[in-house]
VOBA-1610 file (N, C-alpha, C; in pm, whole numbers, padded with zeros to 5 digits, always signed):
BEGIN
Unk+00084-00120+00000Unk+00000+00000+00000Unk+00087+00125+00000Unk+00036+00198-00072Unk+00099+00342-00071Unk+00116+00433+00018Unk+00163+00497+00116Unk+00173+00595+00169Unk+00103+00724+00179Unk+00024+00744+00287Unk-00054+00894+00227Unk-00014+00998+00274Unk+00062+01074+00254Unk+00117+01228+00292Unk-00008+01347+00290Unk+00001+01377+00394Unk-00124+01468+00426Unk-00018+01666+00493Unk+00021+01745+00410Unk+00087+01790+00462Unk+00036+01919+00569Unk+00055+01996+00670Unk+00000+02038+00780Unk-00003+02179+00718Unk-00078+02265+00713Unk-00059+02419+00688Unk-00043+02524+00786Unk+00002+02429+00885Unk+00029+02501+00973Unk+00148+02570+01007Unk+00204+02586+00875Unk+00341+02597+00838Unk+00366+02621+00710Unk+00254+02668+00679Unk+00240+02753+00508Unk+00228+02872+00562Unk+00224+02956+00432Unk+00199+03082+00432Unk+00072+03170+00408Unk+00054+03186+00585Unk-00144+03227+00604Unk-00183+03287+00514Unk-00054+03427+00443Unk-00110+03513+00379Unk-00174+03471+00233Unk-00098+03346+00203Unk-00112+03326+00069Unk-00157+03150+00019Unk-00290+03130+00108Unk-00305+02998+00163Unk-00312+02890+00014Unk-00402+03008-00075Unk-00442+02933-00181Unk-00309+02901-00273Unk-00193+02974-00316Unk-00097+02964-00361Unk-00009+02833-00283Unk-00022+02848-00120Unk+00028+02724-00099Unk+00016+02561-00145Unk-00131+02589-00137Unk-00214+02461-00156Unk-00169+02403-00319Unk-00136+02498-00406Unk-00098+02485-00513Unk+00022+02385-00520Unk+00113+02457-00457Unk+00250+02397-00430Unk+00243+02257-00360Unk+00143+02158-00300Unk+00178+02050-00314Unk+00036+01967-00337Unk+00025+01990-00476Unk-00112+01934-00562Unk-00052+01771-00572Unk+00042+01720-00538Unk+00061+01576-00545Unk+00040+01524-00419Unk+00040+01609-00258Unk-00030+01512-00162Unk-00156+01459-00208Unk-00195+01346-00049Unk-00330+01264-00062Unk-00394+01387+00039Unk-00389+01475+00094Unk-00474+01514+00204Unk-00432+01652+00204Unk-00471+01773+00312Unk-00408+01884+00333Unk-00477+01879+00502Unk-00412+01879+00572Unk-00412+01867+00694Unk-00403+02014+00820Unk-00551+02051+00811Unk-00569+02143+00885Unk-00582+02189+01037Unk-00482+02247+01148Unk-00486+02189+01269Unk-00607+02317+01319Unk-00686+02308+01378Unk-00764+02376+01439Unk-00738+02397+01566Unk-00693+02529+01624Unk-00665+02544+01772Unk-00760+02584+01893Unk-00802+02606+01973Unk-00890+02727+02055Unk-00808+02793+02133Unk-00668+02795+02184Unk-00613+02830+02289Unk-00669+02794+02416Unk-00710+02703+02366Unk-00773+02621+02533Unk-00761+02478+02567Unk-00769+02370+02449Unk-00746+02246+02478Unk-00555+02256+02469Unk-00524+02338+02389Unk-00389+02338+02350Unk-00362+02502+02305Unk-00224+02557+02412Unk-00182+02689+02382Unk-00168+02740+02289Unk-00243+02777+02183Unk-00203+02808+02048Unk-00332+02860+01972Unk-00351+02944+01898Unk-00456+02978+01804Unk-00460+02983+01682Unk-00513+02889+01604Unk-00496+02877+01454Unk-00621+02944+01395Unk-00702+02892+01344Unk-00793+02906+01250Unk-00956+02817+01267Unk-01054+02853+01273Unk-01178+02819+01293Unk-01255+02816+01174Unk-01375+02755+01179Unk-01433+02663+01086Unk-01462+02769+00932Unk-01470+02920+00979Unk-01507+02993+00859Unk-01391+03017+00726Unk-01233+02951+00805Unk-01108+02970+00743Unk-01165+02801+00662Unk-01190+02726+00700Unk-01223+02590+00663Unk-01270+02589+00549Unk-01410+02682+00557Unk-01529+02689+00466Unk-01407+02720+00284Unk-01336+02834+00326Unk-01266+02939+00278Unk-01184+02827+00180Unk-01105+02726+00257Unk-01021+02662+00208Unk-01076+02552+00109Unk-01181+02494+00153Unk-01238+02363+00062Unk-01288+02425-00053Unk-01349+02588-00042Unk-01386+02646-00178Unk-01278+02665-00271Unk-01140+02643-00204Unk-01049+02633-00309Unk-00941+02535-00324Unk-00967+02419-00230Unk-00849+02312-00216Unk-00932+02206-00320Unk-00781+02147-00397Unk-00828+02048-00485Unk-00811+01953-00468Unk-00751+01945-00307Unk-00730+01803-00215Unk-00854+01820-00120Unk-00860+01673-00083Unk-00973+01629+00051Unk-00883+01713+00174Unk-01007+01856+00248Unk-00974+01893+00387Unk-00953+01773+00507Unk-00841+01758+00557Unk-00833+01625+00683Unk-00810+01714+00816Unk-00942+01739+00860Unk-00949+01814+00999Unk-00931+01807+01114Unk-00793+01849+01152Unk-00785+01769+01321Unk-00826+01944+01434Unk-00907+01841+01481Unk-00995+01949+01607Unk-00911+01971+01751Unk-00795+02022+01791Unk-00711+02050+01873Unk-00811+02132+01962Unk-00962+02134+02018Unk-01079+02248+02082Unk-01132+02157+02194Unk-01187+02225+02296Unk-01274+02175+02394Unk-01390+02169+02325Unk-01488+02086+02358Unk-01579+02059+02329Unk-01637+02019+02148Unk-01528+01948+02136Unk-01607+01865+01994Unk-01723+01855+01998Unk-01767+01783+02087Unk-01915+01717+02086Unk-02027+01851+02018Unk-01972+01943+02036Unk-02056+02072+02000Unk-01992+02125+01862Unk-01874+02135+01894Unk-01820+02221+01727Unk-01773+02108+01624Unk-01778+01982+01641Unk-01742+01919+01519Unk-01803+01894+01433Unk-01916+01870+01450Unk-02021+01822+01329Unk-02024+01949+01240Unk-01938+02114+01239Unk-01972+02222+01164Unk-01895+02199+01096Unk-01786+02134+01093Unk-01655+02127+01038Unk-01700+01999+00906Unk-01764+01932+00951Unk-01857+01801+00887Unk-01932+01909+00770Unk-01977+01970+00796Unk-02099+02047+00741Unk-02016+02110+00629Unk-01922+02207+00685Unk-01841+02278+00587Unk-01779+02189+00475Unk-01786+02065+00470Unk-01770+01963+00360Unk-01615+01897+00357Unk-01582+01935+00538Unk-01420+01808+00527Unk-01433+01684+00530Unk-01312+01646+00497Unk-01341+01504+00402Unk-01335+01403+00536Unk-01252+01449+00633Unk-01242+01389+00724Unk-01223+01514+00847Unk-01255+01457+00988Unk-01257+01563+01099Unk-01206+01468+01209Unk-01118+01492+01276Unk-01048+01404+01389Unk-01060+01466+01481Unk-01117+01464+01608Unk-01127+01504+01740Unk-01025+01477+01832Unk-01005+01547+01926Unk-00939+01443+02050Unk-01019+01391+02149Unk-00951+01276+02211Unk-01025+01133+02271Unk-01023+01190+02435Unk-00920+01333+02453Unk-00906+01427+02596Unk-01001+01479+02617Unk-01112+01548+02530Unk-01182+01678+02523Unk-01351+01616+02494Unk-01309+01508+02394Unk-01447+01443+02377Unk-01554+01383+02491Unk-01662+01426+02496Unk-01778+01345+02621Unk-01822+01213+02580Unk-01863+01212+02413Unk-01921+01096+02371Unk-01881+01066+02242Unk-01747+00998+02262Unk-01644+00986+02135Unk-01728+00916+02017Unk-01792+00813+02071Unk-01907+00698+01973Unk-01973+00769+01910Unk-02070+00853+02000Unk-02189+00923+01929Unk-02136+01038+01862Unk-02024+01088+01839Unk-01950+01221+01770Unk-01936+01116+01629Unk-01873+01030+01646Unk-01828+00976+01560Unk-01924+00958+01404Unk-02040+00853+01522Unk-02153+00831+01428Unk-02219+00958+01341Unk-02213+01062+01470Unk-02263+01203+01384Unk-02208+01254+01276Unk-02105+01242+01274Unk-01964+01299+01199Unk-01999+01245+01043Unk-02032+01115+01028Unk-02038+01013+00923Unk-02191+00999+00899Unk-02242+01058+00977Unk-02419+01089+00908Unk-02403+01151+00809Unk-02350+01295+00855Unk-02327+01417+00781Unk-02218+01378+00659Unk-02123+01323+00658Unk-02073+01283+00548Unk-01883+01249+00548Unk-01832+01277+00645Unk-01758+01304+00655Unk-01681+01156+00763Unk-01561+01139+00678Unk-01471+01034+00779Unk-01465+01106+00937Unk-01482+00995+01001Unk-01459+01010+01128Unk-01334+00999+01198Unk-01254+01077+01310Unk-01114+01067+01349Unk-01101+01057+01499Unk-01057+00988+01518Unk-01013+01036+01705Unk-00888+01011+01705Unk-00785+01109+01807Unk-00660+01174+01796Unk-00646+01158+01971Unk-00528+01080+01994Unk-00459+01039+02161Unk-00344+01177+02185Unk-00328+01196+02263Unk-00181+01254+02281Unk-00078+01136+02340Unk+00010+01183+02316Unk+00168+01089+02325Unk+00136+01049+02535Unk+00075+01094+02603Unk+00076+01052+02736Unk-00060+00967+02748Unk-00160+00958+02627Unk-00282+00919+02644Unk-00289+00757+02577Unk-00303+00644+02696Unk-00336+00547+02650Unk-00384+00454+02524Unk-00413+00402+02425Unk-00447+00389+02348Unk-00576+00251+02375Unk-00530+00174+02463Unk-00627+00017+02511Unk-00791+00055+02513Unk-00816+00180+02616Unk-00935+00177+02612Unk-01019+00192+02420Unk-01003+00202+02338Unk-01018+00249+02218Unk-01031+00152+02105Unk-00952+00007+02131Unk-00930-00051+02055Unk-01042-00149+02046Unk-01106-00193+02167Unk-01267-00224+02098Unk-01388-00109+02053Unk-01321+00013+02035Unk-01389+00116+01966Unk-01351+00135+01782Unk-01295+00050+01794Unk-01229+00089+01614Unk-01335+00081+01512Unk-01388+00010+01493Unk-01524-00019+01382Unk-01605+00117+01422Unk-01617+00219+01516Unk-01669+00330+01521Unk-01614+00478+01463Unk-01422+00397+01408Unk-01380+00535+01347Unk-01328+00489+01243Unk-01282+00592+01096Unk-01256+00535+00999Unk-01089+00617+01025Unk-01050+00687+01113Unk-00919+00696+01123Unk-00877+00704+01288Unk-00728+00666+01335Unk-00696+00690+01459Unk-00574+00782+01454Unk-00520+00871+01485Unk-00424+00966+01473Unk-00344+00946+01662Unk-00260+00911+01631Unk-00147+00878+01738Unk-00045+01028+01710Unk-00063+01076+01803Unk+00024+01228+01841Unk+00189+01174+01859Unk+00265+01230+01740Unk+00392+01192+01790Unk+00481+01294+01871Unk+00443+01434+01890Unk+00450+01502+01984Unk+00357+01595+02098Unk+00394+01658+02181Unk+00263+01737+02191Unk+00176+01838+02143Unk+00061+01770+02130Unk-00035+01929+02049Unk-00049+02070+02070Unk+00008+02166+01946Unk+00015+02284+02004Unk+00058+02332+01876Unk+00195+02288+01855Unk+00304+02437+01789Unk+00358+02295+01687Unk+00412+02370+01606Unk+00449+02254+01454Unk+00625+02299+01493Unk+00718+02201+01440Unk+00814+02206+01447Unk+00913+02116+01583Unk+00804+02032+01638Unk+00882+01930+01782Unk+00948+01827+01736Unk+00982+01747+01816Unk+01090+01661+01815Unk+01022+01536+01800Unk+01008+01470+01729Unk+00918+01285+01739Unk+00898+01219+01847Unk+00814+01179+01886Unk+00860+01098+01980Unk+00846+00964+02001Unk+00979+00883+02028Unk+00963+00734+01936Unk+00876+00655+02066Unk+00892+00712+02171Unk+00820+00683+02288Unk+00639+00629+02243Unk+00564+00707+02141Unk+00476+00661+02105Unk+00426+00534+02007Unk+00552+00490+01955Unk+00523+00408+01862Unk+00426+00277+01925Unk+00454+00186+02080Unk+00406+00090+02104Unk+00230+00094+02050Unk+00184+00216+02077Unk+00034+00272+02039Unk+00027+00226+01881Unk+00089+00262+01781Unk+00042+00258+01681Unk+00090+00044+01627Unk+00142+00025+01723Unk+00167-00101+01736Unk+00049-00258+01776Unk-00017-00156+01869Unk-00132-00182+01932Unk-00240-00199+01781Unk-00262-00051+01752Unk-00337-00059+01645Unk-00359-00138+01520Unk-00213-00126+01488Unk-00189-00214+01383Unk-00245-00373+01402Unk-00209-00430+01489Unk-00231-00568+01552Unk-00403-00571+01546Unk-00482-00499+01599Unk-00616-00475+01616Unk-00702-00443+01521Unk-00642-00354+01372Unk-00679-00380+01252Unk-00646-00465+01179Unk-00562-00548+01173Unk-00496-00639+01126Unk-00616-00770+01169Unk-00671-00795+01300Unk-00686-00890+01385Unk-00897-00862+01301Unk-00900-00765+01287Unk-01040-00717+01312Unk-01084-00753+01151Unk-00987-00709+01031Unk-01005-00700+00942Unk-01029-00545+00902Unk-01041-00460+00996Unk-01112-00323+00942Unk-01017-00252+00868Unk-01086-00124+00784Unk-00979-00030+00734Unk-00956+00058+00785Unk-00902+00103+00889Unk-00943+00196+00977Unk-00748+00273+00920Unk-00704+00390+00899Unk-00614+00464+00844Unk-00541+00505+01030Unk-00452+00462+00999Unk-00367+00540+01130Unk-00280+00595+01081Unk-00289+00732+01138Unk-00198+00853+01116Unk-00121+00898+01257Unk-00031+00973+01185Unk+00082+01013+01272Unk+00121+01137+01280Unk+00142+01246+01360Unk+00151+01378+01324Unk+00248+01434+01400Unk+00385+01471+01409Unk+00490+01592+01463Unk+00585+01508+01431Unk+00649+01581+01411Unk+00828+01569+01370Unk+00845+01490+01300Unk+00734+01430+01164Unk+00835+01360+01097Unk+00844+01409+00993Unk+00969+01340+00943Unk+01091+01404+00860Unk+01064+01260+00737Unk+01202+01273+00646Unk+01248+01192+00605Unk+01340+01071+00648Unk+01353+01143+00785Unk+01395+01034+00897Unk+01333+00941+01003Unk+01215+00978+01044Unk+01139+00919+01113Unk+01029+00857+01037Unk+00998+00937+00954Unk+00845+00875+00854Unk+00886+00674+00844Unk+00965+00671+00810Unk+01005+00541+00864Unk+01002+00408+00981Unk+01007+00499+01050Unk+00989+00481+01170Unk+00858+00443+01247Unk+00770+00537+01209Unk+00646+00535+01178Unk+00571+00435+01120Unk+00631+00433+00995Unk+00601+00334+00895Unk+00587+00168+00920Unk+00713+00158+00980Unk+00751+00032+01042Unk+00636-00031+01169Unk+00607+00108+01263Unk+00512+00044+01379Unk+00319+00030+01342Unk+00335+00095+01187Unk+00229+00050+01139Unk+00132+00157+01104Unk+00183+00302+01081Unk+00096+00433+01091Unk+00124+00387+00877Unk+00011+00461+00803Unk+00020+00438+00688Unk-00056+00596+00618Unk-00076+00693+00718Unk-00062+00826+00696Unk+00017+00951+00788Unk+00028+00957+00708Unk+00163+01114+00755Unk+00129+01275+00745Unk+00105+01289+00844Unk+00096+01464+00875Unk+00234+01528+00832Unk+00296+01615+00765Unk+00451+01655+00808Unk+00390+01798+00792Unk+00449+01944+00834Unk+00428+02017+00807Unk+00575+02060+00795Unk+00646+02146+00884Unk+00804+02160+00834Unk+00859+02121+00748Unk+00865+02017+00757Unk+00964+01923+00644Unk+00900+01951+00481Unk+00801+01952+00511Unk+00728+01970+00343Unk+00728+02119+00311Unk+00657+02239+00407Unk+00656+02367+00369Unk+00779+02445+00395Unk+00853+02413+00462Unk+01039+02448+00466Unk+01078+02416+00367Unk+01087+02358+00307Unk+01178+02201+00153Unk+01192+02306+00053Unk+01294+02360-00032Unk+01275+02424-00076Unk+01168+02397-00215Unk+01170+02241-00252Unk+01049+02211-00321Unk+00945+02100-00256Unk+00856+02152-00198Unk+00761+02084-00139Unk+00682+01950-00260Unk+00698+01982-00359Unk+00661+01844-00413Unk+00772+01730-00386Unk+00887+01784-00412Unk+01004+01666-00438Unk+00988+01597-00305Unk+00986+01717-00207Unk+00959+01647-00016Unk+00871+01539-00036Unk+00719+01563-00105Unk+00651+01486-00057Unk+00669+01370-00156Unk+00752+01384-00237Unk+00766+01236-00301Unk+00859+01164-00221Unk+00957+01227-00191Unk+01051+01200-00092Unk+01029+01113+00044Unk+00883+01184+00100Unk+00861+01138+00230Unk+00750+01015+00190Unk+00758+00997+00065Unk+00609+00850+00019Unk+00729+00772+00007Unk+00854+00790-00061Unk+00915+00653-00095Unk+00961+00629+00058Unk+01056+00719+00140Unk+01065+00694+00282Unk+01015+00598+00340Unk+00852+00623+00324Unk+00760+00538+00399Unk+00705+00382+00364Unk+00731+00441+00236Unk+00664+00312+00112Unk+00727+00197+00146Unk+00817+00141+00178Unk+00866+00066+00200Unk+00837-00044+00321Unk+00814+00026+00385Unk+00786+00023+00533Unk+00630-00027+00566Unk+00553+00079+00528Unk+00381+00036+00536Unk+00377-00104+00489Unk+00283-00114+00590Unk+00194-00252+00599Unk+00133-00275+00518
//
């Protein structure tokens, strides 16, 4: 299986979002982090920047919800027509019933751990999401360090889709490079967030071909 590079814009250039998006028309995804300055120190962009972007992205929006209270603001993000919306499993009240809602409305369903957050309770929850996003650093700010400390999680997963039969997409998001995407790869994640590495590069396509063969190898 191929590798899906989903690259983060959280590390493009705000001013000139649509020109970015241009520059890597060969990812599978464009990976939007949504902040509140409340689940996580940081303020990005809210659902009307969303609306803004799908009217002009020619990739599927992959929405990760970094906010208190999903249970209330995710299904808008659904609405605004992302292809997928990932919550966190910290902030969520009723991860199941978000889920199901999420995929009424039309949209892949996501739930997102942080690197200190268990993964066990979840894994007889899988047939309720069509992606799991394992945090390889902490949520906040783009540019951290990997942390290989998380891999046993996406290890877990792997074994549990593997075991289940489901298709369920596990993704991976901070610090990887052309060095770790590997790494990754190996414990069984088969999508890739990068933001640095791709919008730093001085050619963000070559990166992201770069970071598919990396991985290609590796995926399950």
């Amino acid at each position: 299986m191929t590798a899906r590079i989903s690259p983060s814009i959280l590390t493009a250039d705000f001013a000139n979002l649509e020109r970015e998006l241009g520059r890597i028309a060969s990812a599978d995804l464009v990976h939007v982090d949504v902040m509140d300055n409340h689940f996580v120190p940081n303020l990005t962009f809210g659902q009307r920047m969303v609306e803004s972007l799908q009217r002009v992205s020619s990739l599927p929006l992959d929405v990760h919800l970094m906010i208190d209270d999903p249970d209330r603001w995710a299904p808008g993000y659904a609405e605004a027509g992302a292809f997928s919306v990932t919550f966190h499993a910290e902030a969520v009240t009723d991860a199941v019933g978000l889920a199901r809602r999420l995929r009424q409305i039309g949209a892949r369903a996501g739930i997102a751990v942080k690197p200190g957050t268990p993964i066990e309770p979840y894994l007889e929850l899988l047939p309720e999401f069509d992606q799991v996003l394992v945090m390889t650093v902490e949520p906040g700010f783009g540019g951290q360090k990997f942390m290989e400390s998380t891999m046993p999680k996406l290890r877990l997963l792997r074994e549990a889709t593997a075991r289940s039969g489901l298709d369920v997409w596990l993704q991976v998001d901070g610090g990887i490079s052309e060095k770790t995407i590997g790494i990754a790869a190996e414990a069984g994640a088969d999508t890739f967030v990068a933001g640095s590495s791709v919008f730093n590069a001085g050619g963000p396509e070559e990166q992201i071909a770069l970071l598919r063969a990396a991985a290609g190898s590796h995926v399950h």
